[in-house]
N, C-alpha and C positions, 0 to 999 in steps of 0.2 A: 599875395595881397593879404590885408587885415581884414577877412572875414565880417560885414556886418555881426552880433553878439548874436541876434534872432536865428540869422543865417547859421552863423554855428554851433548853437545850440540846437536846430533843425536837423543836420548833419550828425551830430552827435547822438541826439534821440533815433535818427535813422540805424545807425553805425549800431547800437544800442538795441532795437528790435531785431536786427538784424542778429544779432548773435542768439535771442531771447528762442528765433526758430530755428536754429544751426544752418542761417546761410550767411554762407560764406563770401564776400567783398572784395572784388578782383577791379586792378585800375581798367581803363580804358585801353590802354596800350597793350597790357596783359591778353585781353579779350583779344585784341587785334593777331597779337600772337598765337593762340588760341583757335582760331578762325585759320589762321595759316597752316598749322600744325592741320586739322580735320582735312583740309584741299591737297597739303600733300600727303598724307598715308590714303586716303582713298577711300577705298571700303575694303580692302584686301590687308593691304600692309601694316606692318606689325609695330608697335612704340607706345612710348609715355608722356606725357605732359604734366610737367611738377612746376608747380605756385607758389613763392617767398609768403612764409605766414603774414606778412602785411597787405598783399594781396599789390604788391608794385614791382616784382620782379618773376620771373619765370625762366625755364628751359624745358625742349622740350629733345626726345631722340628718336629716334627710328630707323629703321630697316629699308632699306632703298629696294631692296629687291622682294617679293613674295615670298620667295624660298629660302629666307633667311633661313642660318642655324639660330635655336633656342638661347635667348641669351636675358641676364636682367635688364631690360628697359628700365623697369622702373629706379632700379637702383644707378645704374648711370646718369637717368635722369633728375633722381635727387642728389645727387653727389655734385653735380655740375653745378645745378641750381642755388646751392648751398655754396660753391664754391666763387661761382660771380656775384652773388645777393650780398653776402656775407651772413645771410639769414639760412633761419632754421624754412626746410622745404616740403610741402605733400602735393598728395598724386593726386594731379585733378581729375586727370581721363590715362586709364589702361586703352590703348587702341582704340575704339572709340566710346566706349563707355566710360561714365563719369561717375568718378568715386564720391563726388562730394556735390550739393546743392551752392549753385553762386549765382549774384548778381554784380550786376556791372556797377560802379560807384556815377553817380551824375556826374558828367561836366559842366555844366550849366545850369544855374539856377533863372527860374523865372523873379523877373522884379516889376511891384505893381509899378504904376503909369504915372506916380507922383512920387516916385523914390528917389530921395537926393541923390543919390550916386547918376540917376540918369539926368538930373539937372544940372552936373557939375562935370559931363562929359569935355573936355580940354575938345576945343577949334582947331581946325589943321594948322593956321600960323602957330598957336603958343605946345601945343604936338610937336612939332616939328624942332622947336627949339629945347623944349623938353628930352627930347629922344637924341637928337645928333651928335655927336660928341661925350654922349655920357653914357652909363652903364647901367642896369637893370638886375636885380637880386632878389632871391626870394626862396621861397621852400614849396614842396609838396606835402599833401597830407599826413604822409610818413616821414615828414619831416628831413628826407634829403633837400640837399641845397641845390639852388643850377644861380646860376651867372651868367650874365648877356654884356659885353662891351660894342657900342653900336658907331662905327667908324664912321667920318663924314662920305666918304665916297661909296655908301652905300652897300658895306660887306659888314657880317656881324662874324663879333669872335666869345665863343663862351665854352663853362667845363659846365658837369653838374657830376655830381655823387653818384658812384655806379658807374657812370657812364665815360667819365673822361671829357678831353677837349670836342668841340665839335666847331663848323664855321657855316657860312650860308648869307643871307643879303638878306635886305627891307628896303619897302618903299611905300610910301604914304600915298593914298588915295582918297583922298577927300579930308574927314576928320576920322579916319584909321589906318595904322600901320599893318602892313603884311608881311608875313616873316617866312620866309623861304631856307629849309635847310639842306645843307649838302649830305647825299645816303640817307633821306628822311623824309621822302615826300609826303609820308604820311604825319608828321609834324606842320605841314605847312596851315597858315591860318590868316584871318585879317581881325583886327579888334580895334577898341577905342578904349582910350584910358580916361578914369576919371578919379579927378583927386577932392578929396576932402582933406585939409591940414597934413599932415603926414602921411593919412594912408592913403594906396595907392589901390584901383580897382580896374582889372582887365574886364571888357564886355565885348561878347560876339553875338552881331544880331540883336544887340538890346537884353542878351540876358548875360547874367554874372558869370564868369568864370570860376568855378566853386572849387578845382581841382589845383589852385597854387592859393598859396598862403604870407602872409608878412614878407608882402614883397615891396620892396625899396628902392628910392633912383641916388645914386652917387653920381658927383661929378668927375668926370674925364675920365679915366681909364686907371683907378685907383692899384689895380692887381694885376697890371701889365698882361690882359688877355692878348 
């Protein structure tokens, strides 16, 4: 989506103090992985977890057993990182210690109670005809792309950058879509779109979704997802 200016120029000054104390800006998903990596090494077992310097990609490795032999974690774990990212990678946490200070980047902005965006939420009729048969584009912060082509019989097909194809279903509930992905339940979500002229605004729960950027509806299935 196109950013409100205030909106991101908010973000930017965030992004911006953020560096001013050396902490470091990990996405949401990152975190997610992150939290995974701590639940399986334990408090015993041995590994690394290395962060794409944009703070939108990760890997992490480890020792499945206690008595592993001595080996570099950390260097397999940058080397992978680096090699699925495309991006330069550091060490967030040796085992469980953490080499570096991070915050989690918002997904959600709050919007006051008279912001056009929440006066120009699309009704589930013009929703609906908006979404069916056509396609959905846009970027993340770091500027990767993702693609949504959204099929009438209720199954969606999209790639995004890093990640490859992926596929999953929608289905409207009132005046919001829900998006359901296959290997990805942790992507699943419900939101309401609102348009102003061109641009286009995801909202969950009435607040902004801050985490995608100039995002766009094409019609029909332009890029044969």
């Amino acid at each position: 989506m196109i950013l409100a200016r205030g909106i991101l120029l908010a973000l930017l000054l965030s992004i911006t103090s953020a560096s001013a104390d050396d902490t470091f800006q990990i996405s949401p998903q990152v975190f997610a992985s992150y939290q995974e990596y701590l639940k399986t090494i334990g408090s015993a077992k041995k590994g690394a977890f290395a962060v794409a310097e944009d703070g939108y990609g990760s890997y992490y490795f480890y020792c499945p057993d206690i008595s592993c032999v001595e080996t570099s974690y950390s260097q397999v774990a940058l080397t992978r990182c680096q090699s699925i990212n495309g991006k330069k990678c550091m060490i967030l946490a040796y085992g469980r210690e953490e080499r570096m200070k991070f915050t989690v980047i918002a997904k959600r902005t709050e919007l006051k109670s008279n912001d056009e965006i929440l006066a120009r939420v699309l009704p589930a009729d013009r929703l609906k005809a908006y979404i069916v048969g056509n396609t959905m584009q846009g970027e993340y912060p770091n500027h990767r792309k993702w693609e949504e082509f959204y099929a009438p019989d209720g199954t969606l097909r999209g790639k995004a950058d890093a990640l490859g194809s992926f596929r999953g279903s929608y289905e409207f509930k009132n005046n919001t879509v829900c998006y359901h992905y296959q290997g990805h339940s942790d992507w699943d979500w419900c939101g309401a779109i609102s348009l102003s002229g061109d641009e286009i605004y995801f909202l969950e729960d009435g607040k902004l979704v801050s985490d995608e950027f100039n995002t766009r509806w094409r019609q029909g299935n332009p890029d044969d997802l």
